[in-house]
C-alpha positions as CSV (number, residue, x, y, z in Angstrom):
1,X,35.3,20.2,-6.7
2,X,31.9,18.7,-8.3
3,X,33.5,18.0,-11.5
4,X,30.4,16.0,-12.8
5,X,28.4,19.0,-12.3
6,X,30.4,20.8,-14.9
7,X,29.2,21.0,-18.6
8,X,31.2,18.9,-21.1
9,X,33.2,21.4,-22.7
10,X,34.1,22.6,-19.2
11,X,35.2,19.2,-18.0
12,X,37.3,19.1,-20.6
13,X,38.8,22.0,-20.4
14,X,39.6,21.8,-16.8
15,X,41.0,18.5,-17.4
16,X,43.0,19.5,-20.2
17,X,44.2,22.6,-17.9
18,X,45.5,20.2,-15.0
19,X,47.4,17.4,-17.4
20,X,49.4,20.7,-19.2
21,X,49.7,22.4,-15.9
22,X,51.0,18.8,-14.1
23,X,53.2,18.0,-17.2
24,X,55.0,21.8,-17.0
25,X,56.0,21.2,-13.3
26,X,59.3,18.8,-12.9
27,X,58.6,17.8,-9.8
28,X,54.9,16.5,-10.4
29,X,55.7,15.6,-14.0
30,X,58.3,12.9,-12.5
31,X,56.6,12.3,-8.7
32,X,53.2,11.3,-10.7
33,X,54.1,9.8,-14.0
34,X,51.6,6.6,-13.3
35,X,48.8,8.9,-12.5
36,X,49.1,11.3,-15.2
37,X,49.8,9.2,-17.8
38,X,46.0,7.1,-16.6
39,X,44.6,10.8,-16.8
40,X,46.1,11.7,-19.9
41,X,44.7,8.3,-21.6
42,X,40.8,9.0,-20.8
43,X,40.9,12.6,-21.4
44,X,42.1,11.2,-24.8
45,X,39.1,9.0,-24.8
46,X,36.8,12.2,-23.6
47,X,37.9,13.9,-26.6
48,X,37.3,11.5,-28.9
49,X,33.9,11.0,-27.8
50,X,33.1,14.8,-27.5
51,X,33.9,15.6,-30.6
52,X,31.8,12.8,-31.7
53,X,29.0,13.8,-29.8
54,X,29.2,17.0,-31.5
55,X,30.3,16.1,-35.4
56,X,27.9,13.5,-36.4
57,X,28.8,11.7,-39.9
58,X,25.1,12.3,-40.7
59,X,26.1,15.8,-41.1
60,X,27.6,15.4,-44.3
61,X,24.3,13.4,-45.6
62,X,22.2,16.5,-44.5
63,X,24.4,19.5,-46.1
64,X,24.4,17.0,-49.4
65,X,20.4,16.4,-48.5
66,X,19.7,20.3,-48.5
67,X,22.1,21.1,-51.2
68,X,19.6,19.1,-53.1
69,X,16.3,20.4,-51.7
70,X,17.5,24.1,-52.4
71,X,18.2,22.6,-56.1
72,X,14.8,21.1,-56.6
73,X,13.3,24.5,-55.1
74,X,15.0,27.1,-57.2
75,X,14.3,24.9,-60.2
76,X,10.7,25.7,-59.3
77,X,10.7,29.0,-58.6
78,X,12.2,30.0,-61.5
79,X,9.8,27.4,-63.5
80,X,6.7,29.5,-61.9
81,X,8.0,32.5,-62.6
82,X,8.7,31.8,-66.3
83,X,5.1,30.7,-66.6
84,X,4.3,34.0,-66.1
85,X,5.4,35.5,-69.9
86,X,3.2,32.3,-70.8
87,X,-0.3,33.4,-72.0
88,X,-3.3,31.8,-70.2
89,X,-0.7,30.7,-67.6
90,X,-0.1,34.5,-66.4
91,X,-2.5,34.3,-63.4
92,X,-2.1,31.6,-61.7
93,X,1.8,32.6,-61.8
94,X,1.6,34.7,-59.8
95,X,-0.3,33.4,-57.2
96,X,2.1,30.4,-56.6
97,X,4.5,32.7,-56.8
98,X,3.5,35.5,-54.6
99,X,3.2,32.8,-52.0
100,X,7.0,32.2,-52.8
101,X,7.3,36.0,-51.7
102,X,5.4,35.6,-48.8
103,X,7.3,32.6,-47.5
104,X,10.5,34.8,-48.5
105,X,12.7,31.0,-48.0
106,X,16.7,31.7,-49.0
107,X,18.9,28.9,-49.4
108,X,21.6,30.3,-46.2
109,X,18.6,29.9,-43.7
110,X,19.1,28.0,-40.9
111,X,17.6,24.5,-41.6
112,X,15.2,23.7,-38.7
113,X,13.8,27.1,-40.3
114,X,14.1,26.5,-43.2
115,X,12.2,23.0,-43.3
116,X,9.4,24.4,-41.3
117,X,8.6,27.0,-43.6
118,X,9.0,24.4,-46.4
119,X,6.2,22.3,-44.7
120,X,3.9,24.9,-44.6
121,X,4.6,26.1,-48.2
122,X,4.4,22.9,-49.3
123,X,1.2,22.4,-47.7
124,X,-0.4,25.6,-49.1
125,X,0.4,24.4,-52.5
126,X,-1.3,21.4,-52.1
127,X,-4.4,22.9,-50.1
128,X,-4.7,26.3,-51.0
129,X,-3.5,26.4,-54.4
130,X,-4.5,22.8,-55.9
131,X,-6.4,24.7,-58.8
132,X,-3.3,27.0,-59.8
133,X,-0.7,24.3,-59.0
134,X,-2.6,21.6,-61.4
135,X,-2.5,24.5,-64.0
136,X,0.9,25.2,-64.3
137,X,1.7,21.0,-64.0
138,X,3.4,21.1,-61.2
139,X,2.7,18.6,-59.3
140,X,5.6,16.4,-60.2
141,X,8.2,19.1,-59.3
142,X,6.3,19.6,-55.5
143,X,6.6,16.0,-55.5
144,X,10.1,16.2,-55.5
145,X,10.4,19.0,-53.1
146,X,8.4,17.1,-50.8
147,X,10.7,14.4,-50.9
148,X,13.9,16.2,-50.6
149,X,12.4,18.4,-47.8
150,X,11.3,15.1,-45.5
151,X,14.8,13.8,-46.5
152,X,16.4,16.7,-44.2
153,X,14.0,16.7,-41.8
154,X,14.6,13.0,-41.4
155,X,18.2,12.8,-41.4
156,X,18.5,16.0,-38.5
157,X,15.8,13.6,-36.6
158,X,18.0,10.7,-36.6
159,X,21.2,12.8,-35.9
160,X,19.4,14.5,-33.2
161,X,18.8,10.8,-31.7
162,X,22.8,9.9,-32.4
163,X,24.0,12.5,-30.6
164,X,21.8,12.4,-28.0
165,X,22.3,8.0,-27.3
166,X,26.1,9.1,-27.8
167,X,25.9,11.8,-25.2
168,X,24.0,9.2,-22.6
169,X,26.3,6.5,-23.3
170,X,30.3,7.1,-24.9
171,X,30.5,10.3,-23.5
172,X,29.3,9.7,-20.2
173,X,30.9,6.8,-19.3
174,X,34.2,8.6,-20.7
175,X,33.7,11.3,-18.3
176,X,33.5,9.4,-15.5
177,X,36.9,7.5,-16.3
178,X,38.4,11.0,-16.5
179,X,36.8,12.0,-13.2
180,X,38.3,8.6,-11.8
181,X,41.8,9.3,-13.1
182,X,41.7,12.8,-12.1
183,X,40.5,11.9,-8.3
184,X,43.4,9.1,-8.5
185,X,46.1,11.6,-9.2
186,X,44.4,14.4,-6.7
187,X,44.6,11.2,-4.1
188,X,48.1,10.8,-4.4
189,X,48.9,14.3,-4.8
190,X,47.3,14.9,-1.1
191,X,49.0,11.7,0.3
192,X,52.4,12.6,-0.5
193,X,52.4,15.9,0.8
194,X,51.0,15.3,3.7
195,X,54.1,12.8,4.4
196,X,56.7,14.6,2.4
197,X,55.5,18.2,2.9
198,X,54.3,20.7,0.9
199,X,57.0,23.0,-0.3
200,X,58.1,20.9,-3.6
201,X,54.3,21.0,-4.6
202,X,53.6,24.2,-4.0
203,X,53.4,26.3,-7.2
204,X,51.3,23.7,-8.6
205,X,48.9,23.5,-5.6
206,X,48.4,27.4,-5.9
207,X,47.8,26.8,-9.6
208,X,45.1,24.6,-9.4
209,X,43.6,26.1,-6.4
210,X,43.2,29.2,-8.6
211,X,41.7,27.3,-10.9
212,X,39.4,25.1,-8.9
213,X,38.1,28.6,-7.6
214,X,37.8,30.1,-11.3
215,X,35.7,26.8,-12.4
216,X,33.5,26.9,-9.3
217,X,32.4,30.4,-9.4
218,X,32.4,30.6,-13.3
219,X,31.3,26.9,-14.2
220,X,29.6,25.6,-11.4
221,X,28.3,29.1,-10.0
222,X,29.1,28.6,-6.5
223,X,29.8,31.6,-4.0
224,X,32.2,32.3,-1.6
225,X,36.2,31.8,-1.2
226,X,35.9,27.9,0.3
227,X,38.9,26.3,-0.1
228,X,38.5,23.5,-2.7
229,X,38.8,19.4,-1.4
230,X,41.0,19.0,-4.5
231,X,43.9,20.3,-3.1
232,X,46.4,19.0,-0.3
233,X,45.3,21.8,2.4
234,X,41.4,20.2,2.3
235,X,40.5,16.8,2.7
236,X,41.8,14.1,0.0
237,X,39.5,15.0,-2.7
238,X,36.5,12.3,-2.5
239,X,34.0,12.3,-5.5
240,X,31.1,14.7,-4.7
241,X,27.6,13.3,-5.5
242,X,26.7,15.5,-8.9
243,X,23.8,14.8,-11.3
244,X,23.3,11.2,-12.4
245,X,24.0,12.9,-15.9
246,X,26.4,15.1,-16.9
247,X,25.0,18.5,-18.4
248,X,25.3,18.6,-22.7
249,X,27.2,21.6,-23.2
């Protein structure tokens, strides 16, 4: 089975599936000790980096980042509106603050939105409504929201680039160490049961060849009942060629 065509949650999965399965069976438990415990030591390694590639420390800098920006926001929303009970100050209240309405921005929005309709709201403030923002004084507080919003937007940029590098390099190269481990113990599964026969294996080999059919119809989207290279009834399980990169999943 192409298991570098498989997206990483799958891969992990399946992996994770096979060491539990292998460990549960006596007979393969003790037969392939060497092989499992290799396999069991880079799907270790795989996790770690998948849940790296997935939990970026930078995510605690941007929930404190947008805690702040929805702080320095509501502070100026609620500074427009009290303008408005301030005479002289009434009209251009509202304006600034019907575009407030219009933008409709709530502190539980999801934040790519959420900065995007900052931008533009920030940007209508400083083009649209110069005249009533210079009014009210508030040029100091939009100053701050400016800041706090790029602040976000930053920060998801650069985590967007972490995970990314991550997924390209640590996760990758973890895979394939899995993959390598896995193939090694598929290897000597085959070899030993073609010279020791194939009763003593076989509730495990059904196992997995249910499996191997489940990921490649489900997973991989393949067709058809061919019987999978993984097991001892195919051939000994060589690498197939997959993508140069596995699929971010």
């Amino acid at each position: 089975m192409n298991t570098t065509a498989m997206n990483n949650g799958a891969h992990f999965r399946y992996m994770e599936e096979t060491v539990t399965k292998a460990e549960s069976d006596p007979v393969i438990s003790r037969n392939f000790s060497v092989q499992l415990a290799a396999l069991k030591k880079a799907l270790a390694e795989e996790d770690k980096a998948l849940k790296l590639s997935t939990k970026s420390l930078l995510s605690d800098d941007i929930y404190a980042a947008d805690r702040r920006r929805d702080s320095v926001y509501s502070a100026l929303v609620k500074a427009v509106h009290g303008f408005r009970n301030v005479p002289g100050l009434e009209q251009p209240a509202r304006v600034v603050g019907q575009a407030f309405i219009d933008y409709s921005i709530k502190s539980g929005m999801q934040r790519d939105k959420k900065s995007g309709l900052m931008s533009n709201l920030l940007n209508d403030l400083l083009t649209k409504y110069t005249k009533e923002v210079a009014q009210l004084g508030l040029n100091v507080m939009i100053d701050s929201l400016q800041k706090a919003n790029q602040e976000v937007i930053d920060l998801m940029s650069e985590r967007t680039d972490e995970q990314k590098n991550h997924a390209k390099g640590a996760l990758k190269a973890a895979r394939l160490l899995t993959d390598k481990a896995y193939h090694d113990f598929i290897d000597m599964l085959n070899a030993r049961a073609l010279t020791e026969g194939t009763t003593k294996y076989d509730d495990f080999m059904t196992y997995m060849n249910a499996e191997i059919l489940h990921y490649q119809r489900e997973v991989l989207h393949q067709k058809g009942n061919s019987h999978s290279s993984d097991t001892p009834s195919g051939d000994t399980g060589g690498e197939d060629d997959g993508e140069e990169e596995p699929p971010q999943g």
